[in-house]
N, CA, C and O atoms as a printed pandas DataFrame, in Angstrom:
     atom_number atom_name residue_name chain_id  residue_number  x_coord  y_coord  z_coord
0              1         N          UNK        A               1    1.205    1.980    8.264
1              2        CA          UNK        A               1    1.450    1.215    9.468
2              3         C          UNK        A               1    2.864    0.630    9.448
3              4         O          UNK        A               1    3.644    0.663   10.400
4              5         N          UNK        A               2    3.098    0.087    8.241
5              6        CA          UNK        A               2    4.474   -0.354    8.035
6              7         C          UNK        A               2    5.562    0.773    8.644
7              8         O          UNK        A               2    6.529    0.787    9.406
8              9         N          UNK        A               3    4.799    1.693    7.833
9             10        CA          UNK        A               3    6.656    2.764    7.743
10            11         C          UNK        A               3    6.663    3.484    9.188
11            12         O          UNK        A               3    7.727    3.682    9.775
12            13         N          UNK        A               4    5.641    3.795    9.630
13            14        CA          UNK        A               4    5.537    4.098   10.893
14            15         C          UNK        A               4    5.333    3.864   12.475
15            16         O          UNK        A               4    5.708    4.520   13.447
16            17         N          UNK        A               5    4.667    2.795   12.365
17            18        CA          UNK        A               5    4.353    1.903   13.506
18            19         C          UNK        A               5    5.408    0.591   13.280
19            20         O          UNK        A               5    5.890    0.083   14.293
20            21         N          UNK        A               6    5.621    0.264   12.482
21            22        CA          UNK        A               6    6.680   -1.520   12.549
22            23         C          UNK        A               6    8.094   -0.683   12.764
23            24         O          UNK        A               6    9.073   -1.206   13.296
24            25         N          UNK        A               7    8.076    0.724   12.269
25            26        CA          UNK        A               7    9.526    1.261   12.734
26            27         C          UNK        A               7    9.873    1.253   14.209
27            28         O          UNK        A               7   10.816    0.735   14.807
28            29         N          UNK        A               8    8.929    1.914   14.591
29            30        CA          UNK        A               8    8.942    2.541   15.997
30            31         C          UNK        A               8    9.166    1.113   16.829
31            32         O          UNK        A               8    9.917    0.957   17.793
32            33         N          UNK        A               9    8.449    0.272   16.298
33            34        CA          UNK        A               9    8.622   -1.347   17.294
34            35         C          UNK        A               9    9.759   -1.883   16.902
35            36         O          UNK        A               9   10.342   -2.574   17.738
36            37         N          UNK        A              10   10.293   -1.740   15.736
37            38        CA          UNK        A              10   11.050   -2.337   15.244
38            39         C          UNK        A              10   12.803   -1.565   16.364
39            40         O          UNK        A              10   13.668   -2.262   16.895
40            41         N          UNK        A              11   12.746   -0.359   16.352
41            42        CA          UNK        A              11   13.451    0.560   17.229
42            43         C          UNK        A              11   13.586    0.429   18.649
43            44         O          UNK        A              11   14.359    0.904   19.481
44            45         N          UNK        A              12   12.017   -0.831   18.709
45            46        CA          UNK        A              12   11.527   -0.109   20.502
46            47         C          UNK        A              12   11.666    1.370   20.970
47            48         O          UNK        A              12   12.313    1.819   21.915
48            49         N          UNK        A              13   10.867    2.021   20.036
49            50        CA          UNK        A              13   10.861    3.471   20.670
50            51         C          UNK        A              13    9.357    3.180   20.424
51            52         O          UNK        A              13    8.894    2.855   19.331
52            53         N          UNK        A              14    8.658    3.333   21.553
53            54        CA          UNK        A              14    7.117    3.137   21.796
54            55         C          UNK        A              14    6.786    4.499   22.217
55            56         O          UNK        A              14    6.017    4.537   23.178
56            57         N          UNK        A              15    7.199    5.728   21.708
57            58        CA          UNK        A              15    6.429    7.021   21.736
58            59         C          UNK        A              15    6.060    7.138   20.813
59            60         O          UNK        A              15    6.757    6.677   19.909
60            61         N          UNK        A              16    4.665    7.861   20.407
61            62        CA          UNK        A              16    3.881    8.073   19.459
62            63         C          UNK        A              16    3.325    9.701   19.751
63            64         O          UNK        A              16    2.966   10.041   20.878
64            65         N          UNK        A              17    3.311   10.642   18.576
65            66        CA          UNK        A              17    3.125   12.050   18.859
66            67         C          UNK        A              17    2.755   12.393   17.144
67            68         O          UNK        A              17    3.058   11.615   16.239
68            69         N          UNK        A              18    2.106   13.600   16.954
69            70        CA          UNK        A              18    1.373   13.985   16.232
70            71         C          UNK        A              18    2.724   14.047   14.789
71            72         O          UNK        A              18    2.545   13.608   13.652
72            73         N          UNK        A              19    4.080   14.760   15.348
73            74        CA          UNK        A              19    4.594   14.743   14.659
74            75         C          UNK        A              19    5.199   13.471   13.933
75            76         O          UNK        A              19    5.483   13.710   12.760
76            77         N          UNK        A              20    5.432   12.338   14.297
77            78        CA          UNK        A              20    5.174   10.663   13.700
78            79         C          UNK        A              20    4.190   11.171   12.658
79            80         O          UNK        A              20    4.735   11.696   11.687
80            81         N          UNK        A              21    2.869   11.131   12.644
81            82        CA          UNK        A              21    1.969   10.977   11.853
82            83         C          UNK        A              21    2.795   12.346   10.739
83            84         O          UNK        A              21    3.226   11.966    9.650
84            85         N          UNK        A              22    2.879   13.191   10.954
85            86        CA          UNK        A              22    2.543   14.585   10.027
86            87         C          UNK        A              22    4.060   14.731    9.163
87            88         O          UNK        A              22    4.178   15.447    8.169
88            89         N          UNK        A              23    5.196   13.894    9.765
89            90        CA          UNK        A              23    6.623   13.230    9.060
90            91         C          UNK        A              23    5.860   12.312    7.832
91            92         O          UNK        A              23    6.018   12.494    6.624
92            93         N          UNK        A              24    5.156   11.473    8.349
93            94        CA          UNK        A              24    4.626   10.467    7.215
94            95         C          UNK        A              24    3.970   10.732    6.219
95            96         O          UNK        A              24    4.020   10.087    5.172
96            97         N          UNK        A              25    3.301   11.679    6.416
97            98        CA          UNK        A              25    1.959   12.429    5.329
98            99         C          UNK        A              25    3.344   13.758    4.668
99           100         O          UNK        A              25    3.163   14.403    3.636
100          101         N          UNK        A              26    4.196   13.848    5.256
101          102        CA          UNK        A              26    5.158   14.859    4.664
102          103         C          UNK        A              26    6.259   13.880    3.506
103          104         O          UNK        A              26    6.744   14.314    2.461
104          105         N          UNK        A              27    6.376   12.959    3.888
105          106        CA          UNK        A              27    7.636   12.380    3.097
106          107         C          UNK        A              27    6.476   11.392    1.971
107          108         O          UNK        A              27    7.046   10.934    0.981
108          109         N          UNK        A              28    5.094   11.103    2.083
109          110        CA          UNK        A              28    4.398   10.715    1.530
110          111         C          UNK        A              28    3.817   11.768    0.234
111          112         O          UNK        A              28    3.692   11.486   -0.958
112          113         N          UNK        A              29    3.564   12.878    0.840
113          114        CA          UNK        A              29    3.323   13.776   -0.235
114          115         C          UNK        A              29    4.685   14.173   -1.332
115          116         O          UNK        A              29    4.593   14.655   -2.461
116          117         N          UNK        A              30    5.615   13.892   -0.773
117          118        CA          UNK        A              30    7.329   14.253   -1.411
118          119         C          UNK        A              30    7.367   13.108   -2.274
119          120         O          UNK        A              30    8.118   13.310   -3.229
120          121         N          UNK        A              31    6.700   11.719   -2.279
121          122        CA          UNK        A              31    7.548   10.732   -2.990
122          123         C          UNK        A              31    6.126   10.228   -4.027
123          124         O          UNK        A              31    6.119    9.287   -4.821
124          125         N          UNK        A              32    5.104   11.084   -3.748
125          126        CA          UNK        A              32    3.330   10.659   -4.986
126          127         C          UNK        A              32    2.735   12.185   -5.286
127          128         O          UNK        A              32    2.307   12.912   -4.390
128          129         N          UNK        A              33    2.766   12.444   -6.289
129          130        CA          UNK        A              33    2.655   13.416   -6.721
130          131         C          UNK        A              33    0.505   13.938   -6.582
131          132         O          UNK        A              33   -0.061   15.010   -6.370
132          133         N          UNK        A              34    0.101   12.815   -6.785
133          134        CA          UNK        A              34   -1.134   12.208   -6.566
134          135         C          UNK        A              34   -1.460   12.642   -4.963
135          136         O          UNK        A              34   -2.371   13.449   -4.779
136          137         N          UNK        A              35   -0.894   12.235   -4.082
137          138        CA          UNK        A              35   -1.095   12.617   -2.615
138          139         C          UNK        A              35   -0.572   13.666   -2.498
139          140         O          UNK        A              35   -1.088   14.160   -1.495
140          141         N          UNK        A              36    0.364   14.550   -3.016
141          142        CA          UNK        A              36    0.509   15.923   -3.076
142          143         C          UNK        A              36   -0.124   16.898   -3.337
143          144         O          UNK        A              36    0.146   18.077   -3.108
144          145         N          UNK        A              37   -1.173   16.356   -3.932
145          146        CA          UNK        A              37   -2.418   16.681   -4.707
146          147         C          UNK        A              37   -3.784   17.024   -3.695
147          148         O          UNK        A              37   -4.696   17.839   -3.831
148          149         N          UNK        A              38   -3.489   16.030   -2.639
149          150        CA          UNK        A              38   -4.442   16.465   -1.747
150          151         C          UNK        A              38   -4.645   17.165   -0.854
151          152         O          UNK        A              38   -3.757   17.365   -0.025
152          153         N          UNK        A              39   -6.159   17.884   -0.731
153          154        CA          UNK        A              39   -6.203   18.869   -0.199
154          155         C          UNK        A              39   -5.714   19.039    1.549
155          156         O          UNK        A              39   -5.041   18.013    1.654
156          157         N          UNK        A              40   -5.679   19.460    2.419
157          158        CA          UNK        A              40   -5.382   19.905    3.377
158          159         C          UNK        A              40   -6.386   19.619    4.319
159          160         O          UNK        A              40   -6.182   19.496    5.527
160          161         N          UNK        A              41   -7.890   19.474    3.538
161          162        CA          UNK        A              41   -8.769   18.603    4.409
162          163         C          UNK        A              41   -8.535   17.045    4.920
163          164         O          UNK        A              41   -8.474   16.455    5.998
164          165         N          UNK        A              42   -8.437   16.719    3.477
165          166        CA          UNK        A              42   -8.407   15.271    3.064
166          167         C          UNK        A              42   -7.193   15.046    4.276
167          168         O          UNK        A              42   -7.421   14.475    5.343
168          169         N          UNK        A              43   -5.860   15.616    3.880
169          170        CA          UNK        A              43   -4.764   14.848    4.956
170          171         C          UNK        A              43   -5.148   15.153    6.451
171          172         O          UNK        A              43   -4.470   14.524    7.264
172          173         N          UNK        A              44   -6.120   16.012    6.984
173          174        CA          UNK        A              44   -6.093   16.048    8.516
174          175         C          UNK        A              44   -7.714   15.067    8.617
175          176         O          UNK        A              44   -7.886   14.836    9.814
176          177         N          UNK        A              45   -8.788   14.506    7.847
177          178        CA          UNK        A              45   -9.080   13.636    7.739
178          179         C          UNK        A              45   -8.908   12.379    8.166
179          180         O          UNK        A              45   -9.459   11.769    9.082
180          181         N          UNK        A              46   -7.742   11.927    7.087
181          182        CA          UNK        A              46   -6.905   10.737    6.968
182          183         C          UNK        A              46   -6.196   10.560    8.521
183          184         O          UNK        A              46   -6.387    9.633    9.308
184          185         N          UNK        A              47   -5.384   11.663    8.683
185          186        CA          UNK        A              47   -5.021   11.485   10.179
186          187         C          UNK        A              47   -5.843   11.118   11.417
187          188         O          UNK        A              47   -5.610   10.319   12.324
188          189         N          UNK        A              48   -6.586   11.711   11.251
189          190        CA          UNK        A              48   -7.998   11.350   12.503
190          191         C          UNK        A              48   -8.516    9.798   12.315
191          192         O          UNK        A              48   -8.844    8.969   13.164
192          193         N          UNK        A              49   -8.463    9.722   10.861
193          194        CA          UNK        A              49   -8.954    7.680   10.436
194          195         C          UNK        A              49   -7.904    6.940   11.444
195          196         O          UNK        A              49   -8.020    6.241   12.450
196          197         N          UNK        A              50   -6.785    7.462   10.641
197          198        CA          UNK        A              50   -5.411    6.526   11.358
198          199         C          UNK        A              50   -5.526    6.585   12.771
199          200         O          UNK        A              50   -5.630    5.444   13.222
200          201         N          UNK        A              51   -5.550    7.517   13.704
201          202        CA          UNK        A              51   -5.336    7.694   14.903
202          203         C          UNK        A              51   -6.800    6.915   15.171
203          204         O          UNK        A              51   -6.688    5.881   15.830
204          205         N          UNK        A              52   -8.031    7.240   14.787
205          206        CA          UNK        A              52   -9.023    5.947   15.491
206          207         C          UNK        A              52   -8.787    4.596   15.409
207          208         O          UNK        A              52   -9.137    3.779   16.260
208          209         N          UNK        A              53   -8.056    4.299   14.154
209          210        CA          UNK        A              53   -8.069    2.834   13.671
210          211         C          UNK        A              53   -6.511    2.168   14.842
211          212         O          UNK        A              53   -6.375    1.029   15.289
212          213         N          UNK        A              54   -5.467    3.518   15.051
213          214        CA          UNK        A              54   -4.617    2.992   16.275
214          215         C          UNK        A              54   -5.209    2.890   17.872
215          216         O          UNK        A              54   -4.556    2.365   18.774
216          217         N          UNK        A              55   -6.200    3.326   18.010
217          218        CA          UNK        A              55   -7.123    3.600   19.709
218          219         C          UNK        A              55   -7.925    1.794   18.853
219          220         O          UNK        A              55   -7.755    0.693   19.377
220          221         N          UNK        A              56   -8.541    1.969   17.834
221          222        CA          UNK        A              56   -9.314    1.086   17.931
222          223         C          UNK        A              56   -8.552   -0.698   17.820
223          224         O          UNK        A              56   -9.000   -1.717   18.347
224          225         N          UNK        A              57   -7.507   -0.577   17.096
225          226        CA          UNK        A              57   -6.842   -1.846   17.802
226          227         C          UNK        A              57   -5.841   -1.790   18.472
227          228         O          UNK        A              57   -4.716   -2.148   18.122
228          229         N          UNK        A              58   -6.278   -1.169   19.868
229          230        CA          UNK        A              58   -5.401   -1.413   20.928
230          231         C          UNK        A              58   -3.919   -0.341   20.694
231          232         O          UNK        A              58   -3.432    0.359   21.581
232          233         N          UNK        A              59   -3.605   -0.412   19.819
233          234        CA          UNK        A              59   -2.185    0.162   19.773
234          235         C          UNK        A              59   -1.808    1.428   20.385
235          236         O          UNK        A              59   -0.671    1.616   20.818
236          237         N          UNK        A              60   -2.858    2.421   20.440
237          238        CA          UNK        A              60   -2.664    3.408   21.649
238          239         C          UNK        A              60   -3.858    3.257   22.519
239          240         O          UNK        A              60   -4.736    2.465   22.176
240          241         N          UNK        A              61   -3.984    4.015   23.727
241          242        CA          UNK        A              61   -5.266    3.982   24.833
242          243         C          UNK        A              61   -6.055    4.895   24.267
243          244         O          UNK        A              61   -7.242    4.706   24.533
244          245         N          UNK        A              62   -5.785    6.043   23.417
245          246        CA          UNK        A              62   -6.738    7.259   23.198
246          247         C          UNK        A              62   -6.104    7.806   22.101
247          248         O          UNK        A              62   -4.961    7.532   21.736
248          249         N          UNK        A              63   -7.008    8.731   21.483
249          250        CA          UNK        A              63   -6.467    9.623   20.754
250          251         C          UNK        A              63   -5.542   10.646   20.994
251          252         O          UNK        A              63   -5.303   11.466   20.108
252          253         N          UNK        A              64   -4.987   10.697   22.098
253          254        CA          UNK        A              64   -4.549   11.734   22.823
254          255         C          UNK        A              64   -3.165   10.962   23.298
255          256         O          UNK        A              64   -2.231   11.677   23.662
256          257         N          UNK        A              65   -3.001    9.504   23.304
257          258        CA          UNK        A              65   -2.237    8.586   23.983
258          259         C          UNK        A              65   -0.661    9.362   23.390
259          260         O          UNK        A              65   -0.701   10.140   22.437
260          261         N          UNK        A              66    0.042    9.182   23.763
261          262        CA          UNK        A              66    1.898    9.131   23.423
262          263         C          UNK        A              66    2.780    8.342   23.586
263          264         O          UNK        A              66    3.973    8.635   23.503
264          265         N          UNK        A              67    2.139    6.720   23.957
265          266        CA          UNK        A              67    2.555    5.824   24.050
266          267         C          UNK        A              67    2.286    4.868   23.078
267          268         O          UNK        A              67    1.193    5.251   22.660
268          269         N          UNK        A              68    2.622    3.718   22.351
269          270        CA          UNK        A              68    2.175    2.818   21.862
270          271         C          UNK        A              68    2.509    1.484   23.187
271          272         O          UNK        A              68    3.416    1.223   23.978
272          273         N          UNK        A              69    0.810    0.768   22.711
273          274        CA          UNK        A              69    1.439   -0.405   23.366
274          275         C          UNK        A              69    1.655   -1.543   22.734
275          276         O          UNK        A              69    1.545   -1.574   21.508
276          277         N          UNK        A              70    2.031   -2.776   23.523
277          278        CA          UNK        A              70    2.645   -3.411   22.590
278          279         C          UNK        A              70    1.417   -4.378   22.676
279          280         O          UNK        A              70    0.591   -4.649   23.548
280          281         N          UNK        A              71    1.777   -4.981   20.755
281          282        CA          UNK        A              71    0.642   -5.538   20.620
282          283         C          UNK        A              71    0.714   -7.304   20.659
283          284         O          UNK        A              71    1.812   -7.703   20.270
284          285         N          UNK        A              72    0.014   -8.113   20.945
285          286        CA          UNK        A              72    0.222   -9.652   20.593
286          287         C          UNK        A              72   -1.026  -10.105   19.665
287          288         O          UNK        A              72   -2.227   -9.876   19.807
288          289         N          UNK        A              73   -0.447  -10.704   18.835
289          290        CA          UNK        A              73   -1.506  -11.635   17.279
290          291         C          UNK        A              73   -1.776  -12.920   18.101
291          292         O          UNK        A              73   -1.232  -13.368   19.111
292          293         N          UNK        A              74   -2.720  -13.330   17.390
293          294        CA          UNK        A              74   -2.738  -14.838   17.787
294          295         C          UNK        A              74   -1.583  -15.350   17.097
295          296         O          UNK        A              74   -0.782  -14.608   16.529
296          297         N          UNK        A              75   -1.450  -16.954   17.147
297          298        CA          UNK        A              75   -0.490  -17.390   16.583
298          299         C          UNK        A              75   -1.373  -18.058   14.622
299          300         O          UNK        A              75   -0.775  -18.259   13.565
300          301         N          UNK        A              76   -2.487  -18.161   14.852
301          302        CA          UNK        A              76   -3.258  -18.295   13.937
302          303         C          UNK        A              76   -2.929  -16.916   12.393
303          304         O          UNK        A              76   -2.837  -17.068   11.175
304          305         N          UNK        A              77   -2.864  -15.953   13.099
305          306        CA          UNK        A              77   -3.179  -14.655   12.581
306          307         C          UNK        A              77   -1.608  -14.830   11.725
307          308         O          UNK        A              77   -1.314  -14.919   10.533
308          309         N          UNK        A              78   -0.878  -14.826   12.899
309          310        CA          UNK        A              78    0.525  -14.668   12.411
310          311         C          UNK        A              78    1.662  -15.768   11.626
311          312         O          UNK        A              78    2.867  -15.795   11.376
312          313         N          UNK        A              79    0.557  -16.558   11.439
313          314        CA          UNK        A              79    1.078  -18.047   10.263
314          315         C          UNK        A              79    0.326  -17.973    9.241
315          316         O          UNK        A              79    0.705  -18.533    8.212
316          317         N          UNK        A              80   -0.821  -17.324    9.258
317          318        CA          UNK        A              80   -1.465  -16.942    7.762
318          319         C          UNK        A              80   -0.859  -15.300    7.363
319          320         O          UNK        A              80   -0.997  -15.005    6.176
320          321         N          UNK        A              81   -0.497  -14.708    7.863
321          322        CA          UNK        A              81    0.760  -13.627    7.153
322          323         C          UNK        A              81    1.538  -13.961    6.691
323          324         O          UNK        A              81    1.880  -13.594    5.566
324          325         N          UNK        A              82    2.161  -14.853    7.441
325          326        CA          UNK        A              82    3.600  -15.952    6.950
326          327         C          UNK        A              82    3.281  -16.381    5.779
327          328         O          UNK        A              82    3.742  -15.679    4.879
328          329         N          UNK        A              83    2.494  -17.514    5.350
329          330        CA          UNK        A              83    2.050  -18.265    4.786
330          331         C          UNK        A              83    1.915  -17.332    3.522
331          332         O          UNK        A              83    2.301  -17.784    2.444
332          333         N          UNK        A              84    1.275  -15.773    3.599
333          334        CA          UNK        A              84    0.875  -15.118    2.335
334          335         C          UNK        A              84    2.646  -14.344    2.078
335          336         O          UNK        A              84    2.693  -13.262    1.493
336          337         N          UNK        A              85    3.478  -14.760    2.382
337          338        CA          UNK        A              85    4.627  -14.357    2.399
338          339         C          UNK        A              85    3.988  -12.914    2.205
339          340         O          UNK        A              85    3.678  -12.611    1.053
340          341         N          UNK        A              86    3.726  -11.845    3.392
341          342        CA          UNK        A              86    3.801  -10.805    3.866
342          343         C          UNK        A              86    4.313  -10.270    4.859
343          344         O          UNK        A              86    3.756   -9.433    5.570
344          345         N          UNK        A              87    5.422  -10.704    4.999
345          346        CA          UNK        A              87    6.301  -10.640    6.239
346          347         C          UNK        A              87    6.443   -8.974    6.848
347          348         O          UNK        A              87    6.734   -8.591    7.981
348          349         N          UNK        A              88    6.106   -8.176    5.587
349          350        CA          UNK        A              88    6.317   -6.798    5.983
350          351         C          UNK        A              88    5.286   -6.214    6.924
351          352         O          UNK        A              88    5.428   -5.222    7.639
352          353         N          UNK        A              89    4.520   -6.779    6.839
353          354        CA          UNK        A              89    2.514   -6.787    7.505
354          355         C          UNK        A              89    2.637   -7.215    8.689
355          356         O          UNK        A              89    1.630   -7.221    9.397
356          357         N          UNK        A              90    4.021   -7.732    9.270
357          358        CA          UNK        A              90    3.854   -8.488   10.678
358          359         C          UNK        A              90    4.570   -7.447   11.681
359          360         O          UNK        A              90    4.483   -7.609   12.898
360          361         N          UNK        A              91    5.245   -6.427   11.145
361          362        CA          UNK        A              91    5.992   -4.980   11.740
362          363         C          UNK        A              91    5.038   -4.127   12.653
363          364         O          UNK        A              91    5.333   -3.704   13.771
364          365         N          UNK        A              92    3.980   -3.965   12.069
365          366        CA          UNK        A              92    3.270   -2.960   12.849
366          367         C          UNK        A              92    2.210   -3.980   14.109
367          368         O          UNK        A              92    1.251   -3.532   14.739
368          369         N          UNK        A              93    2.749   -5.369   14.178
369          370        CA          UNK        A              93    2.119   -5.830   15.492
370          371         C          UNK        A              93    3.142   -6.127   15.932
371          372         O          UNK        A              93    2.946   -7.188   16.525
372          373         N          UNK        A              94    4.892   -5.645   16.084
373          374        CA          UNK        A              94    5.380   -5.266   16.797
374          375         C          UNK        A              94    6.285   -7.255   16.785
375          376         O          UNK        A              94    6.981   -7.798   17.643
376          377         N          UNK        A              95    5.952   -7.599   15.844
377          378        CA          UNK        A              95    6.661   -9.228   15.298
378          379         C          UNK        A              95    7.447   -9.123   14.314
379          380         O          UNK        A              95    7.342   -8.726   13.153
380          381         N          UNK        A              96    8.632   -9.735   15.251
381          382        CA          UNK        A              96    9.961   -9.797   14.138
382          383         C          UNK        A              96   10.481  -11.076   14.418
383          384         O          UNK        A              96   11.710  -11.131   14.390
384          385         N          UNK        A              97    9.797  -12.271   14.719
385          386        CA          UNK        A              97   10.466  -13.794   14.711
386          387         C          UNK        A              97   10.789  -13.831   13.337
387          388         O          UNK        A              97   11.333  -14.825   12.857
């Protein structure tokens, strides 16, 4: 979510396309020898998790979407990130105060 979604917000480039995901699982398998390891099921799997878990909080409309939208935290949410000094965790809801 970091490397891919807090980029794209971080850019304001709010297009989202299959190739995003299949760059990430490519430069991911290049830098863990362990995830290189996995099979070809497992990574189109994993992709289908990710893409429900982006439809399921809001961040795209569908599985099919090519947009991201933009997202808002409570302010609750986003002072206990703070607080766990995880500032990197606040990228992919599209927060850079």
């Amino acid at each position: 979510m970091e490397d891919v979604i807090g980029e794209k917000y971080r850019r304001h480039d709010f297009s989202y396309t299959k190739r995003d995901i299949n760059v990430f699982f490519s430069r991911l398998q290049e830098q863990d020898d362990d995830v290189a390891a996995w099979s070809g099921h497992t990574i189109t799997k994993l992709k289908q998790v990710l893409a429900r878990c982006l439809v399921e909080t809001g961040m795209l409309d569908g599985v099919r979407s090519t947009a991201l939208n933009h997202i808002l935290i409570s302010s609750e949410l986003e002072a206990g990130i703070r607080e766990n000094n995880d500032l990197a965790a606040l990228a992919p809801f599209n927060c850079f105060r």
